[in-house]
C-alpha positions, 0 to 999 in steps of 0.5 A: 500500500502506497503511502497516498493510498495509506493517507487517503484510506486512513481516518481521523486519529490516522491522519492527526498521528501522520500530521503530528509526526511529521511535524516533529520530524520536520522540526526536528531537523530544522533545529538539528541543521541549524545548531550544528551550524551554530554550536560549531561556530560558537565553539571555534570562536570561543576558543579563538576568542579567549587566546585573542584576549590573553594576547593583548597587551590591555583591556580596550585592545583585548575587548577589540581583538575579542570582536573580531572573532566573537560573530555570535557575541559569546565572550563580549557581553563578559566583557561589557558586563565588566563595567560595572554600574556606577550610582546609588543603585543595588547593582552598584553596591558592595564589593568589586568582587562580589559585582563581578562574580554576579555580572559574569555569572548573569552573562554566562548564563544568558549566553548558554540559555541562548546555546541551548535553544531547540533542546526542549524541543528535541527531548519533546520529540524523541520521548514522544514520538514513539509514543504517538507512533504506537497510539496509530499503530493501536488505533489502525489496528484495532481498525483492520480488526473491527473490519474484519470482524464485519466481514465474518472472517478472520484468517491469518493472511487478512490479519497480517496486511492490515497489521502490517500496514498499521506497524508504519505507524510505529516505525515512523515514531521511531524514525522522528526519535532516534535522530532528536535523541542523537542530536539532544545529546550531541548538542547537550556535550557541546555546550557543555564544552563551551561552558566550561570554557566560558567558566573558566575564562570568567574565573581567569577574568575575574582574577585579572580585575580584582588583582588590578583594582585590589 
């Protein structure tokens, strides 16, 4: 049975089941193809970022050899939140030290949150999927039974067909899974990669401006 055919003979939950795995699977890979690109790119400046700033001779020319190498902003706005408030604000008050480990803290997560977009997405359709895949395998199932069941006559060769064909179901939630749960993980250890750099190079910066100012 052709897929058209399958579409076409297929009720209501068939035809929601088919819609709503197609869509996971689509956006799925939007995502995928999209954070490869990204998270690949973010990895290779932050470490060309990070070595840029360490060869400067002071801050204004390490914040400028930072930009020309930081296309997706994950080192600067470390950088920028370094200047800290001036003012009788909250933000402003305490000491330099405490200022600074909350303004590179805030940064970095801002950066990472951003990292891990897609994420939820990609967990949703790989616990889903499969899920929604068996209720159309189920549902197309007891379909070809009841069928069957009218016509009067059950046998093996009119049960395995329909079965068959209503297995699809199952096989295509697995098909949308597979691939979100590979790529969840994959992305999972990439930003955890750049997180760690970022740590790191925030506790390095963080020394380096309470040694000049202590």
């Amino acid at each position: 049975m052709s897929l058209l055919t399958f579409w076409l003979q297929g009720d209501f939950v068939i035809r929601f089941v088919a819609v709503a795995l197609l869509a996971l699977s689509v956006s799925s890979w939007v995502v995928i193809l999209l954070k490869i690109n990204l998270l690949r790119r973010v990895q290779a400046d932050v470490m060309q970022s990070t070595a840029a700033f360490w060869q400067a001779s002071h801050y204004e020319e390490a914040h400028a050899r930072v930009a020309q190498f930081d296309r997706d902003r994950s080192v600067l706005p470390m950088l920028d939140a370094t200047l800290l408030p001036v003012g009788g604000t909250l933000a402003a008050s305490g000491v330099r030290e405490h200022q600074l480990t909350r303004v590179l803290r805030d940064s970095m997560q801002m950066t990472l949150n951003r990292l891990q977009w897609g994420q939820l997405l990609l967990a949703t359709a790989g616990a889903i999927s499969p899920f929604v895949g068996l209720l159309g395998t189920v549902w197309g199932i007891f379909n070809a039974l009841g069928g069957m069941a009218e016509a009067g006559q059950i046998t093996l060769d009119r049960v395995a067909g329909p079965v068959g064909e209503a297995l699809v179901m199952t096989a295509a939630g697995l098909a949308v899974a597979i691939p979100a749960v590979m790529a969840y993980n994959i992305f999972g250890r990439m930003v955890s990669q750049v997180e760690v750099v970022l740590e790191g190079f925030a506790q390095d910066l963080l020394h380096l401006l309470t040694g000049q100012h202590s």
